[in-house]
C-alpha positions in Angstrom: 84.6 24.1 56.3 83.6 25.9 59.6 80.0 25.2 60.5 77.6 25.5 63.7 74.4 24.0 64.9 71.7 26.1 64.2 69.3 26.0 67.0 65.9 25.1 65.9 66.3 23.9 62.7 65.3 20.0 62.4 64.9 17.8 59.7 62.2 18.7 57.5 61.1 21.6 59.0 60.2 23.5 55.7 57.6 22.8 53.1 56.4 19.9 52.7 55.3 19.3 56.7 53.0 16.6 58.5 50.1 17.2 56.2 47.1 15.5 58.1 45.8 12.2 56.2 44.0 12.9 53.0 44.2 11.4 49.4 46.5 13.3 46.7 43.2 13.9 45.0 41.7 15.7 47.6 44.8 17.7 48.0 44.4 18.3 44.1 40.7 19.3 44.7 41.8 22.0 47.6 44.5 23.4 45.6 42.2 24.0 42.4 39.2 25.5 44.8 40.0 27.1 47.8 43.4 28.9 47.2 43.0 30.6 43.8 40.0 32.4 43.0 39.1 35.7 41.1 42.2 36.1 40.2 41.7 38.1 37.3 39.8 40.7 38.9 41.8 41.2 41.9 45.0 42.0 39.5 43.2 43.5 36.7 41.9 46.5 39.5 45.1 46.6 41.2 47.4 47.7 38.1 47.4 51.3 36.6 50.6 51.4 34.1 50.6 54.1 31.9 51.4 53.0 28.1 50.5 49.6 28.7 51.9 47.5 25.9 50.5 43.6 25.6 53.4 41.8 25.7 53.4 37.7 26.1 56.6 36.0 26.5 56.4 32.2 24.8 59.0 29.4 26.1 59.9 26.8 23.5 59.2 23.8 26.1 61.2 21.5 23.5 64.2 22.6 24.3 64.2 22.1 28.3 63.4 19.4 31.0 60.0 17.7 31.7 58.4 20.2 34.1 58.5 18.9 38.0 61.0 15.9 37.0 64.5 15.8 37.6 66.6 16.5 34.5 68.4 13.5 32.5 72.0 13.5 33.1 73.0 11.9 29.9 72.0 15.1 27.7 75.0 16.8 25.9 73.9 20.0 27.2 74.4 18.4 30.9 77.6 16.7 30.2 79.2 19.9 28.9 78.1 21.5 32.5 79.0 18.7 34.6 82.9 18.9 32.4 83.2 22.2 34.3 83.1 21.0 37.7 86.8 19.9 39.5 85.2 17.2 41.4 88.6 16.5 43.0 87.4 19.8 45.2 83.6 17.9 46.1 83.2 16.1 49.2 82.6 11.8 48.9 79.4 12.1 51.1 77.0 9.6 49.8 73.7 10.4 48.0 71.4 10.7 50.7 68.2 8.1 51.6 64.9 9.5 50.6 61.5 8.5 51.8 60.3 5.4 49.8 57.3 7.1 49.0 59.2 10.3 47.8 62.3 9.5 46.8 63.7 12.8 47.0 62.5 14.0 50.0 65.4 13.5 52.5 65.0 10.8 55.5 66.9 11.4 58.3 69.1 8.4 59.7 68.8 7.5 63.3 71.3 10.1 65.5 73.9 7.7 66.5 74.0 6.9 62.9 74.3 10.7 61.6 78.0 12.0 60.5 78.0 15.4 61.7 81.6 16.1 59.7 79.3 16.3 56.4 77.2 19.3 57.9 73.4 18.3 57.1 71.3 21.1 57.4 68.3 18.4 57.2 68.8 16.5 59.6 71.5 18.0 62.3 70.6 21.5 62.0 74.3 22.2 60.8 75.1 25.9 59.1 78.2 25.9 57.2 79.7 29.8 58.2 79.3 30.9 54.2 75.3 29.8 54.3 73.3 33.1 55.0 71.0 32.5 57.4 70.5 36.1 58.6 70.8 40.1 57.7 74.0 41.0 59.4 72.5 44.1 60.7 69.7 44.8 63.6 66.4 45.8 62.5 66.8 44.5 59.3 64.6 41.9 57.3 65.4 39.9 54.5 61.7 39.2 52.7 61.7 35.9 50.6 59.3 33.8 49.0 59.9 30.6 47.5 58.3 28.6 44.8 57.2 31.0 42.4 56.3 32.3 39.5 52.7 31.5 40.0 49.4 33.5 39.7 49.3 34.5 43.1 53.0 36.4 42.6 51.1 39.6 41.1 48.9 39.6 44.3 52.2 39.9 46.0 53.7 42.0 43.5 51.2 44.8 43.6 51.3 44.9 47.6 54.7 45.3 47.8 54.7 48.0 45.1 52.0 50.0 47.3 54.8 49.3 50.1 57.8 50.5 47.8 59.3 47.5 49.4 61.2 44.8 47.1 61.6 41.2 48.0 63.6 38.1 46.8 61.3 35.6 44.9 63.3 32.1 45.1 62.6 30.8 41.3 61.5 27.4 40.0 62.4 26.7 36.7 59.1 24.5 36.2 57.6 27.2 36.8 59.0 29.6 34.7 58.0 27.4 31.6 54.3 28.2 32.9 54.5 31.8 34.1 57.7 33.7 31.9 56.0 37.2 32.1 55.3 36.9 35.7 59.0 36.3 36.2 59.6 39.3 34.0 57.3 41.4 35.6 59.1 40.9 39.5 62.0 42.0 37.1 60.9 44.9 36.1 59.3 45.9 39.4 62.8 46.0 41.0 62.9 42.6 43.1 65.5 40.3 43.5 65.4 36.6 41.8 67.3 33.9 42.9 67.4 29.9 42.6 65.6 27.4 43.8 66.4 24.6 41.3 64.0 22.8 38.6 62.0 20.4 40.2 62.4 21.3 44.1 64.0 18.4 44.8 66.0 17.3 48.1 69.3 18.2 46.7 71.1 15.6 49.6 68.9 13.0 47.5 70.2 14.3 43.9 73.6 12.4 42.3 76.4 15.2 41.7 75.2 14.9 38.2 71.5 15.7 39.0 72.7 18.2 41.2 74.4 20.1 38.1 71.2 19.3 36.0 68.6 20.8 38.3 70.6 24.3 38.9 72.0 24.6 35.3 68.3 24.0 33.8 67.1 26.3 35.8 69.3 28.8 35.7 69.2 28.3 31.8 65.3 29.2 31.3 65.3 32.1 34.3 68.8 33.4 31.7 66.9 33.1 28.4 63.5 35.2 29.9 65.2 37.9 31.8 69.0 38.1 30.9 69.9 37.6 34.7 72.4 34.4 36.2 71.4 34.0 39.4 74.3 34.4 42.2 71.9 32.8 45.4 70.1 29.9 45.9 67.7 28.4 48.4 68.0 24.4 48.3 64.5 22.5 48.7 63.7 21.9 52.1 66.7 23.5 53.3 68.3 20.3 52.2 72.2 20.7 51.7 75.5 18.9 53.2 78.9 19.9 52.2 79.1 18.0 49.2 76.0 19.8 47.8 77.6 23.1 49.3 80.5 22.7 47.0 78.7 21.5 44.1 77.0 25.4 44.0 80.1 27.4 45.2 81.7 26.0 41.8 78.5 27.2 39.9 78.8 30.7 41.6 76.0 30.5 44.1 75.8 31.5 47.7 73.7 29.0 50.0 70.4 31.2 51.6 68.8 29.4 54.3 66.8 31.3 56.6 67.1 32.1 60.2 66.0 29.4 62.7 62.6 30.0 64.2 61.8 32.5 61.1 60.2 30.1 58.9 56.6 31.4 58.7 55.0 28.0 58.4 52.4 29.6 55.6 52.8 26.2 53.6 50.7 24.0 56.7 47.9 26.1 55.5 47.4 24.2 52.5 45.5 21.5 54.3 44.0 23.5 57.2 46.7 22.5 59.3 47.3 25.6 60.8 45.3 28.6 60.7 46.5 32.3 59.6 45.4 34.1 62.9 47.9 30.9 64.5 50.5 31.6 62.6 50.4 35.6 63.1 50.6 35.0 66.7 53.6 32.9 66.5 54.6 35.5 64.1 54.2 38.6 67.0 56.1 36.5 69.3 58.8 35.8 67.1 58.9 39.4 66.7 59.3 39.6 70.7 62.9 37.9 70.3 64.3 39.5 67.3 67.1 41.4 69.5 68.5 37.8 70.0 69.1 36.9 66.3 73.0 37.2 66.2 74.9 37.5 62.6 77.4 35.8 61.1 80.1 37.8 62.7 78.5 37.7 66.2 76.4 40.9 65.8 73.2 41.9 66.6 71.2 40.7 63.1 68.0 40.7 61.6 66.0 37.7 60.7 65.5 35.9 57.1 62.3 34.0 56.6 60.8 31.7 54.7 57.6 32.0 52.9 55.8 31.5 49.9 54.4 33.0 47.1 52.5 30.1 45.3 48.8 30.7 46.5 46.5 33.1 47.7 46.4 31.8 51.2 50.3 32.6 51.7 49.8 35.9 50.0 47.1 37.1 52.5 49.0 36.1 55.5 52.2 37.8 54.4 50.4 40.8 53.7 49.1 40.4 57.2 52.7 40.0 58.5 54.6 42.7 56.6 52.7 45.7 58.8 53.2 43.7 62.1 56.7 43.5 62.0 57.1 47.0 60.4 55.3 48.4 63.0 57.9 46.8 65.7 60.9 49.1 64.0 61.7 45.9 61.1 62.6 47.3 57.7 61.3 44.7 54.7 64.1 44.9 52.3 65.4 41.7 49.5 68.5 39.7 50.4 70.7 41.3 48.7 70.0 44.7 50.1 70.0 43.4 53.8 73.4 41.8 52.6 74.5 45.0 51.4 75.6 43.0 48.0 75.2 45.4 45.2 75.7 43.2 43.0 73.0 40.1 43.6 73.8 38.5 40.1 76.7 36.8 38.6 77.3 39.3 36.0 77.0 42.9 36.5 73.5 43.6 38.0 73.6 46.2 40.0 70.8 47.8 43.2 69.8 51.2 43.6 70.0 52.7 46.8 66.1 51.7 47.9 67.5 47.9 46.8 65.7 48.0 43.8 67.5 46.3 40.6 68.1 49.7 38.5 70.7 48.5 35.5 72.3 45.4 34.3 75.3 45.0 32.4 76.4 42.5 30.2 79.9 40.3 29.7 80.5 43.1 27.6 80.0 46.3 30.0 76.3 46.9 28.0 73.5 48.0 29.6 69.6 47.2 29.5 66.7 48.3 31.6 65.9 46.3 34.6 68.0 43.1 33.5 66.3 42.9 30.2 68.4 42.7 27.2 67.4 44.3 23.9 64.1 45.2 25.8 62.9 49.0 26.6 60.7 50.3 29.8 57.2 49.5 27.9 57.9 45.7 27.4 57.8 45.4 31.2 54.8 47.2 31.0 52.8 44.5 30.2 48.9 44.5 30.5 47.5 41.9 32.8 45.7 38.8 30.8 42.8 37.2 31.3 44.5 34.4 33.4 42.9 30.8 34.6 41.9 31.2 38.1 43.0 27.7 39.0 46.3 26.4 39.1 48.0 24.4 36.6 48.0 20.7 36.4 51.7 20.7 37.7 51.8 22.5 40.3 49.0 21.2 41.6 51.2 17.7 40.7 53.9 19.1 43.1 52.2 20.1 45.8 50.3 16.7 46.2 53.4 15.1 46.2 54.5 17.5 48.8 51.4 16.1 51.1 52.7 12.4 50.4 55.8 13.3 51.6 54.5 14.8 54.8 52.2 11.9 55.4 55.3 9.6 55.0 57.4 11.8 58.0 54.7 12.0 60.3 54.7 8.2 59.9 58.6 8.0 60.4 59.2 10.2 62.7 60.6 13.3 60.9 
C-alpha cells in the first residue's frame, strides 16, 4: 500500500492531549458547569420552523452495546459481521500497546523500535495514499466535527444554517443512544454523517474482532435512526495502521484524517489549557500557509480540520473561525462536497449542487426525503425540547477518561 510521512502529525496529537494535572472529578465538575449552559434558551430563540411537528425518536438500548464500552465479540450479531471479512486480505500487525492507565489509548514504542512497513498514523506520522487528508482543490475547506451528537450540535447546527454552509459531523454511536433526534435533525438540515466508531477507542489497540464490533454497532444504530450506511470514517485519535486500514476498506469505508497542522486544538480547552483567542491566532496563521497544502495528486489543496462539536466552548470558537478563514477567500463546504463525491453513503445518497444531502435511495431504487425512510418533511421538523443543560453522565465518563489519558502521555513522553 503506498504511503507517505505526513509532516506534523505525531503520536497523539488529537483529542485527548496533555491535560494539566487534575482529578477525573474535577474534570467531571468542569464539564457539567462551565461548558453547557442555557441551552435551552439559546436553541429555543434560534429556530423558526414553520409547521413544527413534536417529534421524539426512542432507541431500544436493549438491543445495542453498553454506551462508551467496547462491544463483546462473542455476540451472534458480531460473529455474523466478523464471517464477512476475508482475513487472508488483513495485515498480521499485532494489536497495538495502550497506555496502562487507558488501555486503548495507543502508546507509542520507542523509534528504533517502530515498524514503519505497517504505516502508523499514531505514532510515525504515516498516510497511506487512499486516507484523505485534504480537499483536492485550492481554496477549498472540508468542515468536520467529531464526537457528536450532543447538546451543543444544534448551537452548531443553527450557525451553519444562517451560513447556508453544511458540514460533516463524525458520529459516535454512544452517542446516538442519547441524542437520536439530534442526529436526525443534521440529517434533515443537509449535512454529511460519517463514522467515528462506538466507544472512540484507539482502533490500533482494538482486536480485529473489536474492530468489526465497534464500526458495525455503530453503523447499526446511526442505520436504524436515519436510514443512511455510512461510507467515511474518522478513527479515534487518528489512530490507524494498515491492518485497521483493511479491516474498514472491507466494510466500505474511506479513512478521513485531516490535514497536518489543521487540527484546531479546540479539545485543550476543556481544561483551560489553551485559550480561544490562542487558538484563533494559530488559526490566522495557519490560514497564512494554506497555498502550501498539496493534494493527493500533487495539487494545490485545501485543508481538512479537525474539531468538535461536543460542547459549547468548541462551538464558539468555530464560529469564531468560520468568518476568518472565509474572509481569506476559503469556502466551508462537508467532505464529501470538497471531494466532489456525490454519493457520500454506501447506498444511494445523493448531494445537491450547494453539497447538501437532497434524496436517498434505497437497495431497491426508492426514495425518501433527506435519508429518512417512510418519513415526510414535517418529521424533521421537530420542535426543540426542553433539554438538560448539563451533559450526560457518559459523556462526561468519556471525556474524564480522555484527561487520564493525557495525564498518562505527558508522563511518557507522547
Amino acid at each position: 500500500m503506498p504511503m507517505f510521512v505526513q509532516t506534523g502529525s505525531a503520536a497523539a496529537t488529537e483529542e485527548p492531549a496533555r491535560l494539566l494535572s487534575s482529578p477525573i472529578s474535577q474534570i467531571y465538575h468542569d464539564i457539567e458547569n462551565h461548558d453547557i449552559n442555557d441551552t435551552d434558551e439559546i436553541h429555543a430563540s434560534s429556530f423558526s420552523y414553520s409547521n413544527l411537528r413534536q417529534s421524539h425518536s426512542r432507541v431500544n438500548t436493549v438491543i445495542y452495546p453498553p454506551k462508551d464500552q467496547i462491544p463483546d465479540v462473542n455476540s451472534p450479531q458480531v460473529k455474523a459481521w466478523v464471517a464477512e471479512i476475508d482475513w487472508s486480505k488483513v495485515p498480521n500487525i499485532p494489536v497495538a500497546p495502550g497506555l496502562q492507565e487507558i488501555p486503548h489509548f495507543p502508546q507509542c514504542p520507542p523509534d528504533d523500535q517502530l515498524d514503519l512497513s505497517t504505516c502508523w498514523w499514531s505514532c510515525a506520522g504515516c498516510v497511506a495514499e487512499s486516507d484523505v487528508v485534504t480537499c483536492p482543490n485550492k481554496n477549498t475547506w472540508g468542515l468536520t466535527y467529531d464526537d457528536g451528537p450532543s447538546l451543543a450540535s444544534r448551537d452548531m447546527m443553527y450557525y451553519l444554517k444562517e451560513k447556508n454552509l453544511t458540514a460533516t459531523f463524525f458520529i459516535v454511536g454512544s452517542r446516538v443512544l442519547e441524542y437520536p433526534d439530534i442526529l436526525k435533525e443534521e440529517v434533515a438540515q443537509g449535512h454529511h454523517i460519517a463514522m467515528h466508531t462506538w466507544s472512540h477507542s484507539g482502533l490500533t489497540t482494538l482486536t480485529n474482532h473489536q474492530i468489526v464490533a465497534e464500526i458495525k454497532w455503530s453503523e447499526k444504530i446511526i442505520r436504524d435512526v436515519t436510514g443512511l450506511t455510512m461510507k467515511y470514517v474518522r478513527p479515534p485519535y487518528g489512530d490507524i495502521d494498515n491492518r485497521v486500514r483493511e479491516i474498514l476498506r472491507q466494510m466500505g469505508y474511506t479513512i478521513v484524517i485531516w490535514s497536518a497542522g489543521w487540527d484546531t486544538n479546540d479539545w485543550r480547552m476543556l481544561q483551560n489549557q489553551i485559550q480561544e483567542w490562542e487558538i484563533v491566532k494559530s488559526f490566522e496563521s495557519h490560514l497564512g500557509t494554506r497555498d502550501n497544502i498539496t493534494s493527493s495528486v500533487g495539487k494545490p489543496g485545501g485543508p481538512v480540520t479537525l474539531e468538535h462539536d461536543l460542547t459549547n466552548a468548541t462551538v464558539s470558537l468555530s464560529k469564531r473561525l468560520i468568518p476568518m478563514a472565509m474572509e481569506k477567500g476559503l469556502t466551508p463546504m462537508n467532505l464529501a462536497h470538497c471531494l466532489s463525491d456525490i454519493t457520500p453513503y454506501q447506498h444511494g445518497s445523493k448531494l445537491g449542487s450547494n453539497g447538501a444531502l437532497e434524496k436517498v435511495t434505497d437497495g431497491e431504487g426508492k426514495g425518501s426525503f433527506r435519508g429518512m425512510p417512510g418519513m415526510e418533511e414535517q418529521d424533521f421538523k421537530s420542535t426543540l425540547t426542553n433539554s438538560a443543560t448539563t451533559m450526560t453522565t457518559a459523556t462526561v465518563f468519556w471525556w474524564g477518561i480522555l484527561g487520564l489519558a493525557l495525564l498518562t502521555s505527558t508522563t511518557l513522553g507522547l
